[in-house]
Short mmCIF file of the C-alpha atoms (twelve columns), coordinates in Angstrom:
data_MODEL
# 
_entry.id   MODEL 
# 
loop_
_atom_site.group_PDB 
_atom_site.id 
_atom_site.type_symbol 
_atom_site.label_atom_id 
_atom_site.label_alt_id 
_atom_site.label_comp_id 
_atom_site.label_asym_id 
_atom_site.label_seq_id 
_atom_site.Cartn_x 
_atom_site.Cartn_y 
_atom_site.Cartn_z 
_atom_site.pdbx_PDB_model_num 
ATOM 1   C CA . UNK A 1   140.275 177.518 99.681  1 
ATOM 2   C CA . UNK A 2   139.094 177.275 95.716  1 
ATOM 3   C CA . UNK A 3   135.577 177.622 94.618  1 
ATOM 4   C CA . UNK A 4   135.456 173.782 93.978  1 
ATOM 5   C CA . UNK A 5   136.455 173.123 97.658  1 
ATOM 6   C CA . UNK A 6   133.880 175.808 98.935  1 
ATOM 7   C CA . UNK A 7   131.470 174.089 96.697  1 
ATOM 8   C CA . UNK A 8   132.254 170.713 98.396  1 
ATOM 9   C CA . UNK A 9   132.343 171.391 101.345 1 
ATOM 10  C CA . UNK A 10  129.114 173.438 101.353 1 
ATOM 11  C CA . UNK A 11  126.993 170.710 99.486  1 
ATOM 12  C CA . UNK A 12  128.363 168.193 102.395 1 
ATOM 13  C CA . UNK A 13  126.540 170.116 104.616 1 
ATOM 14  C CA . UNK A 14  123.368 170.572 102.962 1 
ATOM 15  C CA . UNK A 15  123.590 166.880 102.327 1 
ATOM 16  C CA . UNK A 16  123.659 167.085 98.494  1 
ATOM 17  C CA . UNK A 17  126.335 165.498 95.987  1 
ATOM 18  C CA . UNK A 18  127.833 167.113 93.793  1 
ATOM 19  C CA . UNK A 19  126.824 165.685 90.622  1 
ATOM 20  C CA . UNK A 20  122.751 166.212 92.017  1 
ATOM 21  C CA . UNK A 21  124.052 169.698 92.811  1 
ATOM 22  C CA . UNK A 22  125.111 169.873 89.006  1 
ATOM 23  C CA . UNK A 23  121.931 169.007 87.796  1 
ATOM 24  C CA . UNK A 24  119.652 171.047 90.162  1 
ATOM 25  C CA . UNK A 25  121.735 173.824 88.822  1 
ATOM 26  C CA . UNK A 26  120.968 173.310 84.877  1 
ATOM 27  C CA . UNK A 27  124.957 171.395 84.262  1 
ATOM 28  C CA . UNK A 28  125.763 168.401 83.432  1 
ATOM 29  C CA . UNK A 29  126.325 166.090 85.938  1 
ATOM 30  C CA . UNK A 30  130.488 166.264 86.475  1 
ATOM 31  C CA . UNK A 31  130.464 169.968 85.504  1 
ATOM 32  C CA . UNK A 32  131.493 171.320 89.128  1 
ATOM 33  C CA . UNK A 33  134.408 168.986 89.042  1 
ATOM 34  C CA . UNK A 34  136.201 170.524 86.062  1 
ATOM 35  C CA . UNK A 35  135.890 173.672 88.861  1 
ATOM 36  C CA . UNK A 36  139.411 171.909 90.316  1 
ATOM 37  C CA . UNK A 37  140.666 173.603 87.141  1 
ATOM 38  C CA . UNK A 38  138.903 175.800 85.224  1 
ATOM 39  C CA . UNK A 39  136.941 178.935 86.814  1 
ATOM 40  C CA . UNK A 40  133.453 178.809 86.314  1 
ATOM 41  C CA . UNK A 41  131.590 181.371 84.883  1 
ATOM 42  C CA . UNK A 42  128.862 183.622 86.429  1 
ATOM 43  C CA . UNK A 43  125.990 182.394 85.737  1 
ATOM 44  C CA . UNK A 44  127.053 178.628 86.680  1 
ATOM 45  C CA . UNK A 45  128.381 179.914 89.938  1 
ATOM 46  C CA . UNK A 46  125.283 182.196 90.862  1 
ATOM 47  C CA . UNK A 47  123.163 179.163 89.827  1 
ATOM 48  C CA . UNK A 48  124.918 176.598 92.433  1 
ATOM 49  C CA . UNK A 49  124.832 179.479 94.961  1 
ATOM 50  C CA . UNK A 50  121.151 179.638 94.453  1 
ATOM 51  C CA . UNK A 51  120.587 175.660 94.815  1 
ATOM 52  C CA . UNK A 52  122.881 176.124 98.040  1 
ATOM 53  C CA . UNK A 53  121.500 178.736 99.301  1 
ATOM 54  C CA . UNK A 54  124.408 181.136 100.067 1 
ATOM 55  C CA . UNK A 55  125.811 184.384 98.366  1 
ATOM 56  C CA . UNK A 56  128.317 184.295 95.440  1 
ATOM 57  C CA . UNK A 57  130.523 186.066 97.549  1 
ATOM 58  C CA . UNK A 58  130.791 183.600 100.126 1 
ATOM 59  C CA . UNK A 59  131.474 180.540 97.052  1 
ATOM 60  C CA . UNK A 60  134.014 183.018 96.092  1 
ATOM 61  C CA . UNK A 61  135.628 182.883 99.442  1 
ATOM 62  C CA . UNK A 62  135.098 186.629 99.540  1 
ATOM 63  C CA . UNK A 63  133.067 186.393 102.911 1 
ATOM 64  C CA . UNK A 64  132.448 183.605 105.323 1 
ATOM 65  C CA . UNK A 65  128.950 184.640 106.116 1 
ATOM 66  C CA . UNK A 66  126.864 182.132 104.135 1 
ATOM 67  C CA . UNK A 67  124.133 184.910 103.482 1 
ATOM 68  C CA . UNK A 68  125.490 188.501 104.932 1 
ATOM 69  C CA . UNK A 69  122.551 190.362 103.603 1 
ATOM 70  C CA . UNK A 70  120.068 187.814 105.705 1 
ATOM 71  C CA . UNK A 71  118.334 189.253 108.297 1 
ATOM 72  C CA . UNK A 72  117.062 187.114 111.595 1 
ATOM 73  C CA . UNK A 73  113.533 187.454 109.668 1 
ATOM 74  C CA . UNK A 74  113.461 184.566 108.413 1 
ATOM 75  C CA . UNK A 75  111.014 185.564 105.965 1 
ATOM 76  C CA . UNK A 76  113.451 188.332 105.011 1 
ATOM 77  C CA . UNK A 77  112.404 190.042 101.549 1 
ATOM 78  C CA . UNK A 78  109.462 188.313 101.306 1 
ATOM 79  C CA . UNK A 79  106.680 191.198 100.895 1 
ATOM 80  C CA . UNK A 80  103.590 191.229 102.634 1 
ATOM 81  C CA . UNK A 81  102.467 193.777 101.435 1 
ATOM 82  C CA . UNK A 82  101.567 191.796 98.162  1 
ATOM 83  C CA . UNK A 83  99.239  189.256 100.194 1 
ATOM 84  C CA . UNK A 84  96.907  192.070 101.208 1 
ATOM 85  C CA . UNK A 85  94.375  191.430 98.520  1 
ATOM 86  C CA . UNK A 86  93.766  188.678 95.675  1 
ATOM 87  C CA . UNK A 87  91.759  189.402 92.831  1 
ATOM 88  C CA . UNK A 88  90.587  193.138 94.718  1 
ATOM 89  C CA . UNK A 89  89.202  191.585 97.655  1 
ATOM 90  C CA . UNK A 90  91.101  191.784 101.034 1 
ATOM 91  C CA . UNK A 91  92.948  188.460 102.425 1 
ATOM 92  C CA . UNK A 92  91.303  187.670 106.180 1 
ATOM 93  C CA . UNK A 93  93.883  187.792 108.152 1 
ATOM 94  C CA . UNK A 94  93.918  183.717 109.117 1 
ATOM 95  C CA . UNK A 95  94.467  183.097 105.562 1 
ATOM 96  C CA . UNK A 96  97.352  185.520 105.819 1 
ATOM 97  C CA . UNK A 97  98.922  183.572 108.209 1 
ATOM 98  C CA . UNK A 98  98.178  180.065 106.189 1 
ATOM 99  C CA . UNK A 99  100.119 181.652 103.278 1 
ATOM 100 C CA . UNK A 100 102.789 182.650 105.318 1 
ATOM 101 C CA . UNK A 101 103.445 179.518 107.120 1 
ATOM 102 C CA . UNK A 102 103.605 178.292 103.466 1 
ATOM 103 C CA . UNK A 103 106.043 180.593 102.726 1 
ATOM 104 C CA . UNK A 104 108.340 179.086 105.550 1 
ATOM 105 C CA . UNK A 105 107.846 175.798 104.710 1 
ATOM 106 C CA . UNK A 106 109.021 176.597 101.154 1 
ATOM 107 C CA . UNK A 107 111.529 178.872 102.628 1 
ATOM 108 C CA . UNK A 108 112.879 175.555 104.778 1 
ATOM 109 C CA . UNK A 109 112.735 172.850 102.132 1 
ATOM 110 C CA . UNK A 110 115.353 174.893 99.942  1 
ATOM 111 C CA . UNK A 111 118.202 173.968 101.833 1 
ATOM 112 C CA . UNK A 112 117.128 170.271 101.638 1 
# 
């Protein structure tokens, strides 16, 4: 499979075309189809993988795992740690939560 079909096919199911995929990614808005015959550089093809949500590798056709290095947490690499205070004073611990939940909200709307 090419990079441009792995694109495609991808996009299709995060319900995005490819020319919005394009633009979301900083291209113009046919860029990915010149893909069917010219190799895209790195920084184009990290930027679709980032609007997709899925590794470079996997756009590459070097793995079939979408995202290999994601845990089951789906809050994976998102630190903690950092919410423990704001502006020196310690978070409560319901407003904690709040941001988190935030978190996976804006952690579920990427895909979209």
């Amino acid at each position: 499979m090419t990079i441009f079909e792995r694109v495609k096919e991808t996009a299709n199911l995060r319900k995005i075309n490819l020319q919005t995929l394009a633009e979301k990614s900083g291209m113009g808005i046919n860029s990915i189809y010149g893909w069917k015959t010219k190799t895209p550089s790195v920084e184009k093809i990290s930027a679709v993988a980032d609007v997709l949500n899925v590794s470079t590798d996997y756009l590459l056709g070097r793995t079939d795992e979408m995202n290999p290095a994601q845990s089951n947490n789906e809050l994976s690499g998102f630190d903690e740690e950092i919410m423990m205070a704001f502006d020196g004073k310690p978070i409560p611990d319901e407003d904690k939560e709040k941001l988190l939940e935030f978190a996976r909200f804006l952690r579920s709307q990427r895909g979209k």
